[in-house]
N, CA, C and O atoms as a GROMACS GRO file, in nm:
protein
  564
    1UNK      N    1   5.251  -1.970   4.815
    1UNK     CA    2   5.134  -2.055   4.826
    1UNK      C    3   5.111  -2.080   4.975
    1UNK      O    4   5.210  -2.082   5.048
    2UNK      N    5   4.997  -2.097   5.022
    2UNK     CA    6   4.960  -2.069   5.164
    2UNK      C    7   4.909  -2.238   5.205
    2UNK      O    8   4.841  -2.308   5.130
    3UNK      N    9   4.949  -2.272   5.313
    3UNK     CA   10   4.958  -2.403   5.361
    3UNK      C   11   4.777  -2.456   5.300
    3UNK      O   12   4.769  -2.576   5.273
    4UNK      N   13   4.706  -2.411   5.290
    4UNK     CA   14   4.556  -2.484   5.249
    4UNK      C   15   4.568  -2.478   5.054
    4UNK      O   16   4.501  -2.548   4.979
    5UNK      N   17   4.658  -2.388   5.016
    5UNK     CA   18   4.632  -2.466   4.879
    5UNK      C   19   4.745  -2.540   4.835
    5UNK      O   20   4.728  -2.617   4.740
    6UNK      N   21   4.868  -2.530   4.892
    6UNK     CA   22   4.940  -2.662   4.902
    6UNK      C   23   4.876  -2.788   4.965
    6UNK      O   24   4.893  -2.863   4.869
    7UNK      N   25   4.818  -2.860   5.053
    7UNK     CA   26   4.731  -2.931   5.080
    7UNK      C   27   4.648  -2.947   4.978
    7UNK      O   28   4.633  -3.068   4.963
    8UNK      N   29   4.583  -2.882   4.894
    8UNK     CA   30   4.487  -2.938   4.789
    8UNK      C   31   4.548  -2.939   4.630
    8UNK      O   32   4.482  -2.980   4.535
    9UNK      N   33   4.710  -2.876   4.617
    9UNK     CA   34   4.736  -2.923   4.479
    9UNK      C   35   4.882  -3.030   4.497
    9UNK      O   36   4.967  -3.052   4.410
   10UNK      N   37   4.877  -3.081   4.632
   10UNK     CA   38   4.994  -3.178   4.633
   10UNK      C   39   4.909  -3.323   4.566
   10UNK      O   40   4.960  -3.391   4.478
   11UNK      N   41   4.793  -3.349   4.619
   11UNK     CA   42   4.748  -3.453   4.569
   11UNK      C   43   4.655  -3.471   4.440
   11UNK      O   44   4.614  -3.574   4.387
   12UNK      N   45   4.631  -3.318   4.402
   12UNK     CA   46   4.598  -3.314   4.278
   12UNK      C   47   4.736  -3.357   4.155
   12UNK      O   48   4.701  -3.420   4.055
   13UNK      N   49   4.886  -3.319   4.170
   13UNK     CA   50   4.969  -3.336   4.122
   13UNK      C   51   5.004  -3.476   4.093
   13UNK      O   52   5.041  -3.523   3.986
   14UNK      N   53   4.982  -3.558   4.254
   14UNK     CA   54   4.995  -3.665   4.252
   14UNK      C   55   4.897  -3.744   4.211
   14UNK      O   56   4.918  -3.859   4.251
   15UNK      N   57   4.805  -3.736   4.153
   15UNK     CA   58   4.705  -3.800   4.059
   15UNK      C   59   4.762  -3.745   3.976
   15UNK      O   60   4.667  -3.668   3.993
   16UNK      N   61   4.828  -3.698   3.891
   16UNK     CA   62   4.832  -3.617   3.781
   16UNK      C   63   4.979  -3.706   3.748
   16UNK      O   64   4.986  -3.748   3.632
   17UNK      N   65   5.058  -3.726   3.808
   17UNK     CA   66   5.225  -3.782   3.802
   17UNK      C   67   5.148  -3.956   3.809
   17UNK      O   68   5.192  -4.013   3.709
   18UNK      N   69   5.091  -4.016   3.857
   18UNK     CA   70   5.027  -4.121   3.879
   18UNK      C   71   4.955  -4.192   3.744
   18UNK      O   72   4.985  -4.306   3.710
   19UNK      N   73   4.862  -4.113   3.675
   19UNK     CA   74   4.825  -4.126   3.552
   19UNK      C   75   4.885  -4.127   3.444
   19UNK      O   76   4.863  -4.216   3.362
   20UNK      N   77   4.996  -4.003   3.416
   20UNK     CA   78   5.052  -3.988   3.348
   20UNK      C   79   5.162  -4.093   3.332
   20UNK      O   80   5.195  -4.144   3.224
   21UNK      N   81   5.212  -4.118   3.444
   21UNK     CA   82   5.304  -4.281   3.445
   21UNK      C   83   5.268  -4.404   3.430
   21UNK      O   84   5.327  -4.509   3.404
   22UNK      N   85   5.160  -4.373   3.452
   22UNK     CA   86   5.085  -4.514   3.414
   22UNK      C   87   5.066  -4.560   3.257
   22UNK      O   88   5.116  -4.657   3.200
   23UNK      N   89   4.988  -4.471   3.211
   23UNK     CA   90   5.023  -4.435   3.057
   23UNK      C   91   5.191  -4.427   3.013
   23UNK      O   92   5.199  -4.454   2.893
   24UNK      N   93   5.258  -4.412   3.041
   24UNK     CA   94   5.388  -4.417   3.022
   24UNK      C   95   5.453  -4.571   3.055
   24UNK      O   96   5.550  -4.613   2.993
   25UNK      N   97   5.402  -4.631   3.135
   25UNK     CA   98   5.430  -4.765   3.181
   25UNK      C   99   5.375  -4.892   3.110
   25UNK      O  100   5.418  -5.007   3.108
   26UNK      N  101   5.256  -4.828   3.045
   26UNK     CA  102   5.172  -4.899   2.953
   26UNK      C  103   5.221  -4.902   2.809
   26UNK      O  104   5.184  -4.997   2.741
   27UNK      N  105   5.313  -4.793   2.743
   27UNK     CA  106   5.330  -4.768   2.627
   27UNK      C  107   5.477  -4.886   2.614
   27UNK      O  108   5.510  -4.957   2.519
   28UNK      N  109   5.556  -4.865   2.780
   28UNK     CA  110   5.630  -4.920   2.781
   28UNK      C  111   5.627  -5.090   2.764
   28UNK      O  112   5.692  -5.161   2.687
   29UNK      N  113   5.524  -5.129   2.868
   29UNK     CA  114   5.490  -5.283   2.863
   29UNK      C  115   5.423  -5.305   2.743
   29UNK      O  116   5.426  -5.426   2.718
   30UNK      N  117   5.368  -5.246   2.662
   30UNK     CA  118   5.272  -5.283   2.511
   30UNK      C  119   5.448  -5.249   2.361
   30UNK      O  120   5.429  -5.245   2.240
   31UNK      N  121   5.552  -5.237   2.410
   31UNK     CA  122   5.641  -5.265   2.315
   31UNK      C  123   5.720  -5.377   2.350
   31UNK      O  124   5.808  -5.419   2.275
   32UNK      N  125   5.687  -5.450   2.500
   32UNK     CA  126   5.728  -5.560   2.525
   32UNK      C  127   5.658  -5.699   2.442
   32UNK      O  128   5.679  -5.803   2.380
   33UNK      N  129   5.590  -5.634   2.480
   33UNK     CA  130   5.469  -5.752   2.463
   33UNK      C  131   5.413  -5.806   2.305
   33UNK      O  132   5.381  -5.915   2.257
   34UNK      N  133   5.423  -5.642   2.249
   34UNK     CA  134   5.371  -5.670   2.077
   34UNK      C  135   5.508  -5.608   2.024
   34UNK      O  136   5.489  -5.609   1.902
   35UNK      N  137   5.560  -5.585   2.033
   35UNK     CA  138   5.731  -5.604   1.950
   35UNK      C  139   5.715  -5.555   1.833
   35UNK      O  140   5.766  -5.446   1.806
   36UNK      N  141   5.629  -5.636   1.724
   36UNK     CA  142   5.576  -5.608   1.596
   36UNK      C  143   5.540  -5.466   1.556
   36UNK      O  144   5.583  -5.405   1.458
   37UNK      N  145   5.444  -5.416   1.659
   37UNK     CA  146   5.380  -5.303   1.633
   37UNK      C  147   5.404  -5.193   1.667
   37UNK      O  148   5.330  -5.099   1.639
   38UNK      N  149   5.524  -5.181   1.742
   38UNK     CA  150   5.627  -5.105   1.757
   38UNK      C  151   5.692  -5.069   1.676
   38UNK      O  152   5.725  -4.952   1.658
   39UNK      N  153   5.743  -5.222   1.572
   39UNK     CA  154   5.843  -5.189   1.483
   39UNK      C  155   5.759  -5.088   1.367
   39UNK      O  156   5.838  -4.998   1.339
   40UNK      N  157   5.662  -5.073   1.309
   40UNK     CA  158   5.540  -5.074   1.204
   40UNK      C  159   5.581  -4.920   1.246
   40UNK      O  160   5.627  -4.835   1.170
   41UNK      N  161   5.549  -4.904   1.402
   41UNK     CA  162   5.527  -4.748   1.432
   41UNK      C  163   5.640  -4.659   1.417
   41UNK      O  164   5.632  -4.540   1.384
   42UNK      N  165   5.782  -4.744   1.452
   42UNK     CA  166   5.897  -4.629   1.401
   42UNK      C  167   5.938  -4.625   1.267
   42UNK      O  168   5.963  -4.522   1.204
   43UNK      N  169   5.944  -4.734   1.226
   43UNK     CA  170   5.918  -4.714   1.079
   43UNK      C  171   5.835  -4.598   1.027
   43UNK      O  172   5.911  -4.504   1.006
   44UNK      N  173   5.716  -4.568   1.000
   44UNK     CA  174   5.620  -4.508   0.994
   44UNK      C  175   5.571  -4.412   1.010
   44UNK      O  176   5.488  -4.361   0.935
   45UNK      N  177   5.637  -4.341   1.169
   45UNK     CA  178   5.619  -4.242   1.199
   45UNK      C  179   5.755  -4.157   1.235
   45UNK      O  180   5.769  -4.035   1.243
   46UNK      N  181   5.844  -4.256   1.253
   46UNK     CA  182   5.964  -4.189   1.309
   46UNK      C  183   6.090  -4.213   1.170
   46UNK      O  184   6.209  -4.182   1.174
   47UNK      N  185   6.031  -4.263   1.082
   47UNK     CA  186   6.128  -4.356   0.961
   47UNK      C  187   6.274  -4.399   1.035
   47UNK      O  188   6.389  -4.377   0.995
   48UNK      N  189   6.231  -4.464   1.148
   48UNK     CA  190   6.332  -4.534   1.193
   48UNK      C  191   6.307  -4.710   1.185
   48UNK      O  192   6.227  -4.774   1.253
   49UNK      N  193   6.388  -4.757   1.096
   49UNK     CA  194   6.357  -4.917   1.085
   49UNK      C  195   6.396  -4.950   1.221
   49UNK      O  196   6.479  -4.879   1.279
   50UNK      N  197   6.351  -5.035   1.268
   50UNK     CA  198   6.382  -5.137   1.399
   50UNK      C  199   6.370  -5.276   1.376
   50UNK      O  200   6.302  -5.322   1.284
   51UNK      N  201   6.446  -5.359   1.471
   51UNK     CA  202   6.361  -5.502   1.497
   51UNK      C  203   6.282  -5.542   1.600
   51UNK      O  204   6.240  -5.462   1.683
   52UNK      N  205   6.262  -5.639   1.603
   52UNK     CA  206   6.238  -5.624   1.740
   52UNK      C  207   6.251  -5.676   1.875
   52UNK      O  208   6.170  -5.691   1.967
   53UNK      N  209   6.391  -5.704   1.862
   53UNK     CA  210   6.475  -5.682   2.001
   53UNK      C  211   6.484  -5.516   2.027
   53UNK      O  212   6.470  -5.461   2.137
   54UNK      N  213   6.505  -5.466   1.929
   54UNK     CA  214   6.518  -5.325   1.964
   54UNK      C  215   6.392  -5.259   2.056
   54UNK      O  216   6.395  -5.197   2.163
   55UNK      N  217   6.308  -5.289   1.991
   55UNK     CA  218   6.154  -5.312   2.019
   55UNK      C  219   6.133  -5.339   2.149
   55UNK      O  220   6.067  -5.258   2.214
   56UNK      N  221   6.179  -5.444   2.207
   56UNK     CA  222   6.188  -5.488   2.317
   56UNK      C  223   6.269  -5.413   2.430
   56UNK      O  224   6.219  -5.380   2.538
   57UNK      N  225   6.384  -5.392   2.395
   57UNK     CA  226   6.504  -5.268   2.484
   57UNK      C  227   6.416  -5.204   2.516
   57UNK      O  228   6.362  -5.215   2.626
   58UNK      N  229   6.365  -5.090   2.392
   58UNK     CA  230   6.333  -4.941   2.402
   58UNK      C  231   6.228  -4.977   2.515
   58UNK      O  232   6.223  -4.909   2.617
   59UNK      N  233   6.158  -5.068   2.497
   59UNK     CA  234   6.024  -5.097   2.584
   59UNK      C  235   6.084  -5.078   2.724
   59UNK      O  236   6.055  -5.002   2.816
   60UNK      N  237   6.205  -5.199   2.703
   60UNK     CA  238   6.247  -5.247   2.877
   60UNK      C  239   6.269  -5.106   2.948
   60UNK      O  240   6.207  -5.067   3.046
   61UNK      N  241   6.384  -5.024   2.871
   61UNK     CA  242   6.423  -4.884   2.933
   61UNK      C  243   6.308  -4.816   2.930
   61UNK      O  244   6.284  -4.752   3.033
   62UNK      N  245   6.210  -4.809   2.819
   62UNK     CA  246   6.056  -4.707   2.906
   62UNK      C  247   6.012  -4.713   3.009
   62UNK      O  248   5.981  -4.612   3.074
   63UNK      N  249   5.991  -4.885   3.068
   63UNK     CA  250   5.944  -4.927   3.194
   63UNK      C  251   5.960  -4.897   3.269
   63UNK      O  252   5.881  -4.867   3.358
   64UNK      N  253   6.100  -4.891   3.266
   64UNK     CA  254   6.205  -4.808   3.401
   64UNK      C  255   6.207  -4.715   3.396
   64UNK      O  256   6.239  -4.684   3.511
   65UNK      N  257   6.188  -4.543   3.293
   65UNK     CA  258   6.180  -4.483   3.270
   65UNK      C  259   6.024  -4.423   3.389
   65UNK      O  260   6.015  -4.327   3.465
   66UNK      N  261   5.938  -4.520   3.357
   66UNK     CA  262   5.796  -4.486   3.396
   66UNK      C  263   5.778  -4.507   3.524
   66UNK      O  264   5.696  -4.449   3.595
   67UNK      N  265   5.868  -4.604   3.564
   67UNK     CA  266   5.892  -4.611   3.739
   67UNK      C  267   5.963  -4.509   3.790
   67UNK      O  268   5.906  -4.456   3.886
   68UNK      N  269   6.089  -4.452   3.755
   68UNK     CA  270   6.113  -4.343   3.767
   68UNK      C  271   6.052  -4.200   3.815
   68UNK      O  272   6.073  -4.111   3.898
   69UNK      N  273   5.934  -4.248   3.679
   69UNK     CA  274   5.890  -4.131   3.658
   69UNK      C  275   5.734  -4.112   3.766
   69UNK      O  276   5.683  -4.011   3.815
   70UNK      N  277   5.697  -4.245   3.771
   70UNK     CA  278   5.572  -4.295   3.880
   70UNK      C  279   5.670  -4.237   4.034
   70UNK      O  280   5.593  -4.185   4.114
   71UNK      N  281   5.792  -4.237   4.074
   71UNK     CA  282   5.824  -4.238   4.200
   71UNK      C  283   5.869  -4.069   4.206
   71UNK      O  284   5.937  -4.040   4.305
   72UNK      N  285   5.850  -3.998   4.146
   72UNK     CA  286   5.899  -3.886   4.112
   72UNK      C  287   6.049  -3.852   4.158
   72UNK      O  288   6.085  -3.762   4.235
   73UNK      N  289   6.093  -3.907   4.120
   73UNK     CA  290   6.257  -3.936   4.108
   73UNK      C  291   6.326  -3.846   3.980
   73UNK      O  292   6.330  -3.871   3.860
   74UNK      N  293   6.382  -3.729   4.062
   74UNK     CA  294   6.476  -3.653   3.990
   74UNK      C  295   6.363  -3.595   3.927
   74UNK      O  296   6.333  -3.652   3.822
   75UNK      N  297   6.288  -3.494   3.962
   75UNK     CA  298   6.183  -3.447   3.922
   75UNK      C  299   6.209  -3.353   3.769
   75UNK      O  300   6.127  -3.378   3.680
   76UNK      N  301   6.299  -3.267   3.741
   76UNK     CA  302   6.304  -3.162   3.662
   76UNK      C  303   6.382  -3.293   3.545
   76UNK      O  304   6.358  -3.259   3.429
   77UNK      N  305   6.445  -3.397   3.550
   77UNK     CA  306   6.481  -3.448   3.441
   77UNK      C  307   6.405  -3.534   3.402
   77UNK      O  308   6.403  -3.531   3.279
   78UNK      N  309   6.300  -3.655   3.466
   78UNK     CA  310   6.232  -3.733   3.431
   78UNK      C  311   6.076  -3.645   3.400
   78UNK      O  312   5.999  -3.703   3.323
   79UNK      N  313   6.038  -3.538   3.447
   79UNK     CA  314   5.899  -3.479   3.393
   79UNK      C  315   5.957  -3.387   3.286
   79UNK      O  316   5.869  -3.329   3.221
   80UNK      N  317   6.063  -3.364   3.256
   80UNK     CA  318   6.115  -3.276   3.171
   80UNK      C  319   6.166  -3.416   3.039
   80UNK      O  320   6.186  -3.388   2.921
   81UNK      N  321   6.173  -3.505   3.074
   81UNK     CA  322   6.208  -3.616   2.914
   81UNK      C  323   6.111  -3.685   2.866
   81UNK      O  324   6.097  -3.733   2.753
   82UNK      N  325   6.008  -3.691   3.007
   82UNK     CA  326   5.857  -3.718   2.936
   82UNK      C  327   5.788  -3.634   2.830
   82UNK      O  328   5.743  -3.660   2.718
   83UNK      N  329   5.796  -3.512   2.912
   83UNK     CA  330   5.716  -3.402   2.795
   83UNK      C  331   5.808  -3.405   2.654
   83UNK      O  332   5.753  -3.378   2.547
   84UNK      N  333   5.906  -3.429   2.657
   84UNK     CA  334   5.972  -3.408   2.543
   84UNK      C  335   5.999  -3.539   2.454
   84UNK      O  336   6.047  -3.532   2.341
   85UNK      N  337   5.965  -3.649   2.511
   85UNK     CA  338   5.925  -3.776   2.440
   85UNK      C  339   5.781  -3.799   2.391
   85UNK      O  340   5.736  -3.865   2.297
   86UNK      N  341   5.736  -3.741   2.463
   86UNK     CA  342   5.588  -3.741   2.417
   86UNK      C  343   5.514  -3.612   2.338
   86UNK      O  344   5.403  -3.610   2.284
   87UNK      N  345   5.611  -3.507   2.349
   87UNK     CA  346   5.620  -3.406   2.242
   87UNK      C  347   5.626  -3.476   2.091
   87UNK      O  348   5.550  -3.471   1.994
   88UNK      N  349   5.772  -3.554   2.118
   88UNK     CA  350   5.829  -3.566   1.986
   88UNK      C  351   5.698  -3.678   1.920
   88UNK      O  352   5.676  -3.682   1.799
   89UNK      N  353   5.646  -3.736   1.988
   89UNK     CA  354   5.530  -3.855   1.952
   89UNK      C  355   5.456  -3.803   1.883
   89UNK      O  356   5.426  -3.833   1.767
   90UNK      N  357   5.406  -3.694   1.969
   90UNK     CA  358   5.271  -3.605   1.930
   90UNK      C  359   5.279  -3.536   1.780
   90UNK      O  360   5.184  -3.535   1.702
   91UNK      N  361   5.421  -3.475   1.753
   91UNK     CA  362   5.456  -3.373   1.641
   91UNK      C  363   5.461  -3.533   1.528
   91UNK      O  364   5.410  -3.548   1.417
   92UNK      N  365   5.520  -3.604   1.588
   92UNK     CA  366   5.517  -3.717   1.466
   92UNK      C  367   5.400  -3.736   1.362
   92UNK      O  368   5.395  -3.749   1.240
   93UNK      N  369   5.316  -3.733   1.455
   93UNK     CA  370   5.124  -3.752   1.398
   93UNK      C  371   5.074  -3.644   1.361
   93UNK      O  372   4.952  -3.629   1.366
   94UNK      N  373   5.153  -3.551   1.318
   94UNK     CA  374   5.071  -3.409   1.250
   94UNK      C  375   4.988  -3.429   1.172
   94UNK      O  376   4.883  -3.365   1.184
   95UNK      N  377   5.005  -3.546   1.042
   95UNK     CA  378   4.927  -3.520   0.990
   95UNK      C  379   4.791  -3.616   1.031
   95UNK      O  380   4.711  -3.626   0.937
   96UNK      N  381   4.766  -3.664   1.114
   96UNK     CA  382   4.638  -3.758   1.199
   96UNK      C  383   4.588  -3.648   1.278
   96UNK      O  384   4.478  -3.671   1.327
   97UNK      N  385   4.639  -3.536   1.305
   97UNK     CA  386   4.605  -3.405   1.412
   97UNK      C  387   4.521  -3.342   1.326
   97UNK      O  388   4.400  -3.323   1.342
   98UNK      N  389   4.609  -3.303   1.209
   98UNK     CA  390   4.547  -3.189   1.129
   98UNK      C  391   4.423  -3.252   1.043
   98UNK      O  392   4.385  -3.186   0.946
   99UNK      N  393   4.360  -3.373   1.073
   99UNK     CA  394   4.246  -3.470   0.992
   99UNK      C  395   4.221  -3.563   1.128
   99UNK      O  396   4.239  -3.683   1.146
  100UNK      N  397   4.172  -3.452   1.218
  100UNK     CA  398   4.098  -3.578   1.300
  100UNK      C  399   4.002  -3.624   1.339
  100UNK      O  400   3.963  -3.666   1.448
  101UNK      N  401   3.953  -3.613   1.218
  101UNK     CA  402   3.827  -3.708   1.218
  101UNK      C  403   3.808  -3.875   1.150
  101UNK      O  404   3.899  -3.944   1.106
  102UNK      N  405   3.694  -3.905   1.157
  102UNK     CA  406   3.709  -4.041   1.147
  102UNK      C  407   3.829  -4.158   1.199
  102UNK      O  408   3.849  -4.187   1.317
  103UNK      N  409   3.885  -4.202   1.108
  103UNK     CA  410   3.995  -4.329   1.157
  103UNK      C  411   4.104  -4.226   1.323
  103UNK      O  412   4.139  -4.273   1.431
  104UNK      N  413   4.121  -4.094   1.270
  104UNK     CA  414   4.221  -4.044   1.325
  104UNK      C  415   4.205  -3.976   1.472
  104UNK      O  416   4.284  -3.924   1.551
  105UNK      N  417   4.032  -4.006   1.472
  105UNK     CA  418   4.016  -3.930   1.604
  105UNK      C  419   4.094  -3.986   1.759
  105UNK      O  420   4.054  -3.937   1.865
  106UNK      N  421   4.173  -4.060   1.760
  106UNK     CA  422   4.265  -4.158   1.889
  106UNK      C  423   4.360  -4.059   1.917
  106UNK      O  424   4.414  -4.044   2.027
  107UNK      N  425   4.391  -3.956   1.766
  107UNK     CA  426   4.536  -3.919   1.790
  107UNK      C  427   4.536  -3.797   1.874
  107UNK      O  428   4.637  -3.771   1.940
  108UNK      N  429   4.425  -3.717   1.878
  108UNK     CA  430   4.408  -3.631   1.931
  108UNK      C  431   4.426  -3.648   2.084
  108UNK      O  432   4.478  -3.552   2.142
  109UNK      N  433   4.390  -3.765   2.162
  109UNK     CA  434   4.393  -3.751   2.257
  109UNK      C  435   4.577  -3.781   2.330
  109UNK      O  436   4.615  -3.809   2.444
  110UNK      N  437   4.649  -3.760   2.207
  110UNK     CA  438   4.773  -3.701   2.249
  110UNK      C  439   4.815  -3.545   2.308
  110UNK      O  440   4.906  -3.514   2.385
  111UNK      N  441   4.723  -3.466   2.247
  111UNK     CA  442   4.694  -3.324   2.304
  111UNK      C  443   4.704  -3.295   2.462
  111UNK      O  444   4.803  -3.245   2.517
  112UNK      N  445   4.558  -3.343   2.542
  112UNK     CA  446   4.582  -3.324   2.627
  112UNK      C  447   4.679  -3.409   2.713
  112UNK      O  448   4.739  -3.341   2.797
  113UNK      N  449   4.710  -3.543   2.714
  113UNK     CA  450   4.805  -3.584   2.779
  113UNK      C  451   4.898  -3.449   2.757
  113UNK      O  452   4.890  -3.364   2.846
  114UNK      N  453   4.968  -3.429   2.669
  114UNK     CA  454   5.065  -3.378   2.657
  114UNK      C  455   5.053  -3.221   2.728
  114UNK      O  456   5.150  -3.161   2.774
  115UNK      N  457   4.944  -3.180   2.726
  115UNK     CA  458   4.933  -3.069   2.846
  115UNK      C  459   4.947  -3.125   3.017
  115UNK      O  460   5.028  -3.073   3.094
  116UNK      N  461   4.869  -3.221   3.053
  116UNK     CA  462   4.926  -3.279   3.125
  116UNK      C  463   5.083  -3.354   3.191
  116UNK      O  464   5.097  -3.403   3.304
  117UNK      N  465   5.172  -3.347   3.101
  117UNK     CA  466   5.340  -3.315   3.115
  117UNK      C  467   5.385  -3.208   3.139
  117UNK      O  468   5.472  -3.185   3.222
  118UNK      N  469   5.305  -3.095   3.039
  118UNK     CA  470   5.383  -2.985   3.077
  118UNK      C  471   5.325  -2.937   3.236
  118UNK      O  472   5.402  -2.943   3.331
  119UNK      N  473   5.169  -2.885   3.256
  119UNK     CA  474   5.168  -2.918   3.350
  119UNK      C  475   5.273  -2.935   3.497
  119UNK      O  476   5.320  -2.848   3.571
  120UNK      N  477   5.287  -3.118   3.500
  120UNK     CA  478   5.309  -3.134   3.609
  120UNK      C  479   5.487  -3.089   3.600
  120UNK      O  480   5.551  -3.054   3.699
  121UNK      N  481   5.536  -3.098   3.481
  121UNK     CA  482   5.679  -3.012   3.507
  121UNK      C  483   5.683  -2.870   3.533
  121UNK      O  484   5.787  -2.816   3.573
  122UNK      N  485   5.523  -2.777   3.502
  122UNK     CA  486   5.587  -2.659   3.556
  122UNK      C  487   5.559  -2.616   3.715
  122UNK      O  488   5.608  -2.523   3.780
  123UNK      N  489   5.459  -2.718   3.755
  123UNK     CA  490   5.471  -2.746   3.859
  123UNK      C  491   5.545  -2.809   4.007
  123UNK      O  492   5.550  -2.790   4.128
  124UNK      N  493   5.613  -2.922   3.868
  124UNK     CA  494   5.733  -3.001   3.977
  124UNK      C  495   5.756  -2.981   4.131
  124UNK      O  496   5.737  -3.064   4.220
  125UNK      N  497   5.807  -2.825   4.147
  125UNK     CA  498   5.821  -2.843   4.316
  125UNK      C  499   5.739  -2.806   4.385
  125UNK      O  500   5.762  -2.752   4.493
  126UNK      N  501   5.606  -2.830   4.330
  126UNK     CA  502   5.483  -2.868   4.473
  126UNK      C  503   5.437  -2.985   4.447
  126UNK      O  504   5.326  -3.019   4.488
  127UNK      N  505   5.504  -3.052   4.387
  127UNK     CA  506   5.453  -3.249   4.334
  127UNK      C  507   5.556  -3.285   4.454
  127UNK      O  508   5.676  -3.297   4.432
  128UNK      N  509   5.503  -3.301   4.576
  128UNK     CA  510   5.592  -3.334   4.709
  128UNK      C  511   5.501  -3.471   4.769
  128UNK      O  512   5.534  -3.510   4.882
  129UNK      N  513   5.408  -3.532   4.712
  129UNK     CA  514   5.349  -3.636   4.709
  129UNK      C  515   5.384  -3.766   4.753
  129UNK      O  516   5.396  -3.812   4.640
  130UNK      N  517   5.406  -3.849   4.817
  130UNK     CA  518   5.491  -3.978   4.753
  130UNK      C  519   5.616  -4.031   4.677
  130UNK      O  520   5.640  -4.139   4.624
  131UNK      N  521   5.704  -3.890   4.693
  131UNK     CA  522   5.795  -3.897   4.602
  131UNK      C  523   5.907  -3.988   4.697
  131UNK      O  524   5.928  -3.990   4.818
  132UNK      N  525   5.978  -4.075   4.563
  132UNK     CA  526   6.126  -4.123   4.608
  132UNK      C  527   6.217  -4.034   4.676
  132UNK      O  528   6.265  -3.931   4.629
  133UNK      N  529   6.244  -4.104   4.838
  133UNK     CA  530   6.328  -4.000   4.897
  133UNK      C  531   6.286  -3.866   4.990
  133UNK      O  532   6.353  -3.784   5.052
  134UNK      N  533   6.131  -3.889   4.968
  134UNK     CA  534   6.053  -3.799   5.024
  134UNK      C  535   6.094  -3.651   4.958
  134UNK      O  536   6.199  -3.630   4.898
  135UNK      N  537   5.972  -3.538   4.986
  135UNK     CA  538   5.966  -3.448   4.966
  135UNK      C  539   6.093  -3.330   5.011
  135UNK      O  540   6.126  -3.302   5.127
  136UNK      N  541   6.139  -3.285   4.908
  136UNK     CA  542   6.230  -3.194   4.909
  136UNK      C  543   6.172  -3.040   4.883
  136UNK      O  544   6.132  -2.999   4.774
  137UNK      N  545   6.176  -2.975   4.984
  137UNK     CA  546   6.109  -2.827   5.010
  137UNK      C  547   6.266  -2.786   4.928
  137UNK      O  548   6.379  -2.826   4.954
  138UNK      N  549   6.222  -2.698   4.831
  138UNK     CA  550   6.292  -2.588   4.738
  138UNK      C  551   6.428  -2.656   4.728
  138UNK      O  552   6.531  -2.596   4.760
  139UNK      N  553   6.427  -2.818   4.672
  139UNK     CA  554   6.488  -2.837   4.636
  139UNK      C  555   6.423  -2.859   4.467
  139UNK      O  556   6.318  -2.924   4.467
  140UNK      N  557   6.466  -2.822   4.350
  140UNK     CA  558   6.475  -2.914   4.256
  140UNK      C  559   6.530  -3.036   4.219
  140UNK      O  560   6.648  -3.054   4.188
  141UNK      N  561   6.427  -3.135   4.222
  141UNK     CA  562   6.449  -3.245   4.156
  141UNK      C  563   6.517  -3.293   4.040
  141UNK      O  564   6.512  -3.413   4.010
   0.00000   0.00000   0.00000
């Protein structure tokens, strides 16, 4: 890659790691906050009963998870457990995918996020942006 399109996909990445954590930070603070509707959702989608202290943990460790993942810290494991947490989300709702219309049309827009993970992990070492620790040339994160 030649120094002018590194210059124009470092900060495309970093909008891209920025959003995507944000949304990740949000999923995290909204199991703090509504506890309840968390529990409803693993139940439901994951047939995992919870309470919701549990509810609350999973939230607390997302948070941190999403700061992590906002500072691009340890790049190949935190963009690599996103996509695969938010994989497993996405496959949960098959059947809201495969009927998405009406009530179900929200779920879809798990799709492209989720191209947006893979994305910025197969990109990872030109996401040299703002990262924790600063930018590491041909190092993996």
């Amino acid at each position: 890659m030649n120094a002018s399109q590194s210059r124009s996909i470092e900060p495309a990445l970093f909008i891209l790691r920025a959003g995507l954590g944000i949304f990740l930070l949000l999923w995290g603070i909204d199991k703090i906050v509504e506890p309840g509707a968390t529990v409803k959702i693993f139940d439901h989608f994951y047939f995992l009963p919870i309470g919701p202290g549990a509810a609350r943990v999973i939230g607390a460790v997302e948070v941190v998870f999403a700061l992590a993942f906002l500072a691009g810290y340890r790049k190949t494991l935190t963009y690599g457990a996103a996509f695969a947490m938010h994989a497993i989300s996405t496959v949960s709702t098959y059947k809201q995918l495969l009927s998405p219309f009406g009530h179900n049309h929200l779920f879809v827009a798990a799709l492209p996020v989720l191209a947006g993970f893979a994305a910025l992990w197969i990109a990872r070492d030109q996401d040299r942006r703002f990262i924790l620790g600063g930018a590491r040339t041909g190092v993996r994160g």
